[in-house]
C-alpha positions, -999 to +999 in steps of 0.1 A: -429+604+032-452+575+016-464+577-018-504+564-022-499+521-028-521+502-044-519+476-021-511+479+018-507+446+039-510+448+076-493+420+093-462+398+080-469+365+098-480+336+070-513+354+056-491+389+056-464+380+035-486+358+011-505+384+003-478+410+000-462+386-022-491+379-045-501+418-050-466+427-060-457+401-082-489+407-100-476+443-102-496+463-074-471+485-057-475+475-021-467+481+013-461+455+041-466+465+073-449+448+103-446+459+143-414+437+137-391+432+106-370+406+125-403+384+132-413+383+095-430+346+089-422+335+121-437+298+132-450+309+161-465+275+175-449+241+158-419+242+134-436+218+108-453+232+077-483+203+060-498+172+075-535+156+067-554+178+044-532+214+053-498+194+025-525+195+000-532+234+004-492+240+003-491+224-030-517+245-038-505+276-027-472+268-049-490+261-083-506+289-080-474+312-076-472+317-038-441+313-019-448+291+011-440+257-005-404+271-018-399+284+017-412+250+032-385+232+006-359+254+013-360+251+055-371+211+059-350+192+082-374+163+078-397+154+046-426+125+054-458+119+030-483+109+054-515+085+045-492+065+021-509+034+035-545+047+021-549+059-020-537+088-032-567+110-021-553+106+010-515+117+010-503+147+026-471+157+029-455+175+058-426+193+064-406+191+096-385+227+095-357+253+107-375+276+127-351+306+120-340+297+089-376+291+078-387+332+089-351+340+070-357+325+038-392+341+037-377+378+045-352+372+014-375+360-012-398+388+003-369+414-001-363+406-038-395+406-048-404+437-071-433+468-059-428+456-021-422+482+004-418+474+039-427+495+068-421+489+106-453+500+132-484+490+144-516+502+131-540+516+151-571+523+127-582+524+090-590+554+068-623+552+056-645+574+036-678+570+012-677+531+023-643+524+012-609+515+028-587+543+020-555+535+038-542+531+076-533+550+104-500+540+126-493+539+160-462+567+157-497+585+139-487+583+100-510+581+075-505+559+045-528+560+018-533+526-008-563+517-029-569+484-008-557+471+027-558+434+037-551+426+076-534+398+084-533+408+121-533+372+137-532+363+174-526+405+178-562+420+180-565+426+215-548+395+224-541+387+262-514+359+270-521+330+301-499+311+324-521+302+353-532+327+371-511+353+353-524+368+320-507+403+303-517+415+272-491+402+235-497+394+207-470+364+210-451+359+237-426+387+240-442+411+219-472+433+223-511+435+211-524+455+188-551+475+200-575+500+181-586+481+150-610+462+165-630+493+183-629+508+148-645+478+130-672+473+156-687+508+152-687+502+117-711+476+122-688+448+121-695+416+142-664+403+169-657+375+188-625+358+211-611+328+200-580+308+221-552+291+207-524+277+225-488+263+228-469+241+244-434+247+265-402+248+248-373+224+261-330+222+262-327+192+241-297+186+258-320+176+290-335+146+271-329+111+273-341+099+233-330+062+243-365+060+262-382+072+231-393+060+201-372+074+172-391+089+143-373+092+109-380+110+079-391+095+045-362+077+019-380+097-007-379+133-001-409+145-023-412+179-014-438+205-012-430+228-047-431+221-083-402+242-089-367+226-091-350+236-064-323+221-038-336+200-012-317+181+018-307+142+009-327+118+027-294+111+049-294+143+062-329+142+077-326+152+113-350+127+138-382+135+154-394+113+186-425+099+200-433+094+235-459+094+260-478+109+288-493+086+317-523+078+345-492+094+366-488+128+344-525+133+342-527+135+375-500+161+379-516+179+357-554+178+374-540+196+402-529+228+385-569+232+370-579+250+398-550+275+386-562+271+353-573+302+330-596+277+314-614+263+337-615+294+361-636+312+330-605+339+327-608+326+293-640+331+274-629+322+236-633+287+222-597+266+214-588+245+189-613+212+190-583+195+164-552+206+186-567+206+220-545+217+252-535+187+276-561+201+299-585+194+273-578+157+262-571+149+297-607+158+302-623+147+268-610+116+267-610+109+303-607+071+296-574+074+281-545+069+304-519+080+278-515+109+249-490+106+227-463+132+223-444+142+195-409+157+200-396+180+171-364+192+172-371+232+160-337+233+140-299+225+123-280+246+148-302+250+181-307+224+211-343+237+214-372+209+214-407+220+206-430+191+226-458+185+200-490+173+220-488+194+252-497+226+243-509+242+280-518+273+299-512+257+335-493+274+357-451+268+347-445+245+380-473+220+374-462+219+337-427+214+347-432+181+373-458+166+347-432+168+322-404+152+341-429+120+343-429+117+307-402+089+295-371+108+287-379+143+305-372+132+334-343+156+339-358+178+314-349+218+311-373+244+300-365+273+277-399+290+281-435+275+293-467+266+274-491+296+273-527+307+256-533+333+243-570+350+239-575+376+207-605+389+186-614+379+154-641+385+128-667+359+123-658+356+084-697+352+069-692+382+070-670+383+039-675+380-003-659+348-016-626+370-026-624+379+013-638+411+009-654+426+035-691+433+027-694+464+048-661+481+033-651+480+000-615+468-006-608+460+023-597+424+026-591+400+059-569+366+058-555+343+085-567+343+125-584+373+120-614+348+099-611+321+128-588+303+111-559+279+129-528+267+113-497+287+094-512+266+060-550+282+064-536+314+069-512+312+041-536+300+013-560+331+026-537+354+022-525+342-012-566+347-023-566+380-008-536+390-023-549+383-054-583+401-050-570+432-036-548+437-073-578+428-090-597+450-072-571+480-078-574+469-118-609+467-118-608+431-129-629+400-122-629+387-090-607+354-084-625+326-069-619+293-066-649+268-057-648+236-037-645+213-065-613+233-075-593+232-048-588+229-007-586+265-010-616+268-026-630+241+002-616+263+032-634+297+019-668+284+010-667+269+047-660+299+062-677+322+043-714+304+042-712+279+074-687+308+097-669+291+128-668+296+162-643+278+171-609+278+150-609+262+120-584+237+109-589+217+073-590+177+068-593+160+039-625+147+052-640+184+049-633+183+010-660+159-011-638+157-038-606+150-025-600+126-051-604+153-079-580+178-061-552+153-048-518+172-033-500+154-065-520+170-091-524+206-077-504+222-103-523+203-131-554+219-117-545+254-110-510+265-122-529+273-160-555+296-141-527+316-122-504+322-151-533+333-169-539+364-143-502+369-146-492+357-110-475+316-119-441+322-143-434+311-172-410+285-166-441+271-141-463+272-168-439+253-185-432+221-160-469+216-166-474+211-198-444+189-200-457+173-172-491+168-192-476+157-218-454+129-202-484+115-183-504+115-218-476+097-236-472+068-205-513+064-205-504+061-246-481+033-240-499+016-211-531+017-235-514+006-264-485-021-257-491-054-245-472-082-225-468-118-232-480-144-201-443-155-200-430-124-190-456-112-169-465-147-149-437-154-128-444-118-108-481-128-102-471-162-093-448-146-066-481-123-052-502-149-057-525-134-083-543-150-110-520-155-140-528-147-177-534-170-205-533-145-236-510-114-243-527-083-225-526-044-226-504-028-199-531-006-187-550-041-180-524-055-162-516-025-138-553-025-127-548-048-103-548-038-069-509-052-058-491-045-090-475-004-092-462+009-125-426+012-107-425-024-097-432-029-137-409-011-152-382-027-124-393-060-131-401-061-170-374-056-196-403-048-221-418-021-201-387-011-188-376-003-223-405+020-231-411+037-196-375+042-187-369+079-199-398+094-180-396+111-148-410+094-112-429+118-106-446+113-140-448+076-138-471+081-104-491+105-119-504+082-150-508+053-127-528+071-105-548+084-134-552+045-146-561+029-113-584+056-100-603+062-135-637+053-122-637+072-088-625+102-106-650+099-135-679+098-108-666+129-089-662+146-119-705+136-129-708+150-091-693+184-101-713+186-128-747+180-107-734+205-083-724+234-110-763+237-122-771+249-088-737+269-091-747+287-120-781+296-108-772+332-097-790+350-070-794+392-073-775+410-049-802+426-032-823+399-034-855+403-005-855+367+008-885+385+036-910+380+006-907+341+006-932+333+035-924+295+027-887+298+038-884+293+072-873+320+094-843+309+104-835+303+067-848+338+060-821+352+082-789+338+076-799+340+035-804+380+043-774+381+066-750+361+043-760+370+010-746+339-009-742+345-051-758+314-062-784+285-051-751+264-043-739+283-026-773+293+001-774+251-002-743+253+017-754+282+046-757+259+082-798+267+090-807+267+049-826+231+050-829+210+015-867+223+014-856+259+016-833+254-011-864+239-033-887+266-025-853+293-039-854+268-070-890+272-077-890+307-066-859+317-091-880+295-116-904+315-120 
């Protein structure tokens, strides 16, 4: 019934169809597997793709050839760059979307896409032989043979929902678990753990008085998260978010479900979210704050359903339900469904190569929740990379990695693979140490060359940049080369009280300063205005962010190049780290246990100390 794939993908939430999408186009016939073809990329948690640090690895993902950025495009009912107030290191855009037609868009780019197969069932267990992944096993008991799996399982493995006192096993509310994988894994020798994520309740927007609330509207510029040029929503057609609050009166409320609470009652043994904590949790964290804010997203064009941003909970549905009608404007509020938790297993992912490999099995790849990742953007990028690897693998070609200094991606992985998590992990541009190197405006500068190259980016993509390239090189040409007289230039410093110019001076000198843009130029000045005019927006920002932020990216990119001599010193696979007394034990351990490639990377490993790594750098000296 099944002919042997190259490439089989378990799963087709965010990771899933990533992957799926990167192994085909690349030209891996490939088989994604599904318990349920009509919940194919669905948002199960918040309808909003982006925000700080996760916009940045949806560029990414796009100039590099994935999908989620098109898809993002495609179903936004609100567009906002956040950070705008801070440099451009800092930006992030984000997404408000279409729940349904979000999951829709994905399943018909998915459907056109060549070499993809799509199968529904659960899988139960792997096929494995001589220390390989040969295929899976289903739960109706067929068995599909590939040359490389990849499970994106999720919130799935095992996973067991809460409300209150009640808890029934699902893998999202309204569908069930997936059971059998991890018993499989384990006796393999694999290490598993329970991790807790949760969300909050769903309301009938029609319930809601907005007039007590304060209204949130999307950007004037709509920005976008791809590269490609495709149709986007006008600025005018941006549907409203809201913010409101909680109070001293809705904690309260609230405290008197916790003795109902999984949480609290240890029902719950997994660790949540630290950066999207349940109310229960900030109520208790922050116990000197008598208000949270709450963010209220409508979840689509043509539904009345309201997703409450900020109260995800597992408290029982009748002490969610009278805190929420304290809140200004749900007073009279309706619920479609309650805030739940949910409880699953995933693999701690140290236990993975830098492609996402496992180290135990060969081909076999894991992306998304199962890592101990949170968010639909961390899953996404992982299961673009694995993707990637598991074609590669099928080819016998090079492994694709991308390191910290090239990307969020490459950020996210080295985390997980050399520091692990125990809780879930969520990225912030604070985790990345040159974020102004890989800033969400340049992304496909940096990476869309290096996809095309491995035959994943098109053509035409390949194309956009080097116009773009060459656009930004011919502004910085101008700005470097032309020159303004103090008459034209004056009156506009006089009006922003800046020090005025006495002699004729070079563009580039003049858009140094800190409150003059390159837009407000070529506005303002006929002169510049008549050589800048024919170049795109997007193009303009890009050179003056290039100009203004010359220094701080010329001293990231000396950092790099520090860090790269302790990339390139490579450590042997089977390397006895036991016969380097001077290492301490605990470094001893996790260096035999993790295995890192190179000296940059063990530098990395939580437990390797700076002397450990100078006693490895004498050691591989000699």
């Amino acid at each position: 019934m099944f002919p042997e794939y190259d490439v089989i993908v378990v799963g087709a939430g965010h990771a899933g169809c990533e992957a799926a999408a990167a192994a085909a186009n690349m030209g891996s016939k490939t088989l994604l597997i599904t318990m349920n073809m009509q919940t194919i990329a669905q948002m199960s948690c918040n309808p909003a793709m982006g925000g700080i640090g996760k916009g940045q690895i949806v560029r990414e993902i796009d100039a590099l050839g994935g999908y989620s950025g098109i898809v993002s495009d495609k179903s936004m009912i609100q567009f906002r760059m956040l950070n705008k107030s801070k440099g451009p290191a800092m930006w992030s855009p984000r997404t408000q979307n279409d729940r349904m037609l979000f999951a829709q868009t994905w399943r018909e780019m998915l459907e056109q896409t060549p070499n993809l197969d799509f199968w529904q069932d659960m899988v139960k267990g792997l096929l494995i032989s001589d220390g390989a992944v040969k295929g899976v096993i289903t739960g109706m008991g067929r068995e599909v043979r590939a040359k490389a799996v990849v499970l994106t399982n999720g919130t799935f493995l095992n996973g067991v929902i809460h409300v209150g006192e009640k808890q029934f096993g699902g893998g999202r509310m309204g569908e069930k678990g997936a059971t059998g994988i991890t018993e499989q894994l384990v006796s393999l020798g694999f290490e598993s753990d329970r991790l807790k994520t949760g969300t909050p309740p769903r309301i009938d927007g029609r319930s809601l008085d907005y007039s007590k609330m304060e209204i949130q509207p999307g950007d004037e510029e709509i920005v976008g998260f791809s590269y490609s040029n495709i149709d986007r929503i006008a600025p005018q057609q941006q549907r409203h978010c809201w913010i409101t609050y909680t109070s001293q009166e809705v904690h309260d409320i609230l405290k008197t479900g916790f003795d109902r609470s999984p949480m609290y009652q240890g029902r719950i043994q997994g660790s949540g979210p630290r950066y999207c904590p349940s109310i229960e949790d900030k109520i208790n964290r922050f116990a000197d704050k008598d208000r949270h804010q709450l963010f209220v997203e409508p979840e689509g064009w043509n539904t009345v359903e309201i997703y409450v941003n900020g109260f995800s909970t597992s408290l029982p549905e009748e002490v969610q339900y009278k805190a929420l009608t304290k809140v200004p404007g749900f007073e009279h509020c309706k619920f479609f469904r309650p805030g739940y938790a949910i409880e699953y297993d995933y693999f701690p992912p140290t236990q993975l190569k830098f492609t996402l490999e496992t180290k135990l099995v060969r081909n076999l790849f894991f992306a998304g929740q199962i890592n101990g990742t949170t968010g639909y953007e961390e899953a996404a990028c992982q299961g673009l990379i694995a993707g990637i690897n598991a074609h590669r693998n099928v080819q016998a070609l090079e492994p694709f990695e991308l390191k910290r200094n090239d990307a969020y991606i490459g950020v996210l992985i080295d985390d997980l693979i050399h520091k692990g998590t125990d809780e879930p992990y969520r990225m912030f541009t604070s985790r990345a140490e040159f974020r102004t190197l890989m800033r969400q405006d340049n992304a496909d500068i940096r990476l869309t060359e290096i996809s095309y190259d491995m035959g994943l980016a098109s053509e035409t993509r390949m194309q956009r940049v080097q116009e773009k390239k060459d656009a930004v090189q011919s502004i910085r040409n101008i700005l470097q080369q032309s020159g303004i007289e103090p008459e034209e230039i004056n009156p506009i410093l006089e009006k922003k009280g800046i020090s005025t110019i006495k002699e004729r001076q070079k563009l580039q000198k003049i858009l140094l300063r800190p409150d003059i843009s390159l837009e407000e130029m070529v506005l303002c000045l006929p002169s510049v205005q008549e050589k800048l005019s024919g170049f795109k927006k997007e193009d303009l920002e890009q050179a003056e962010i290039q100009v203004k932020y010359e220094t701080y990216i010329e001293k990231e990119k000396e950092m790099v190049a520090r860090m790269s001599n302790m990339e390139d010193l490579k450590i042997p696979d089977a390397f006895n780290y036991e016969k380097i007394q001077a290492l301490s034990t605990e470094a001893r351990q996790k260096l035999t246990k993790i295995r890192p490639h190179t000296l940059g990377q063990a530098s990395r490993i939580s437990g390797v100390n700076p002397s450990d790594v100078q006693i490895l750098l004498v050691y591989m000296g000699r």
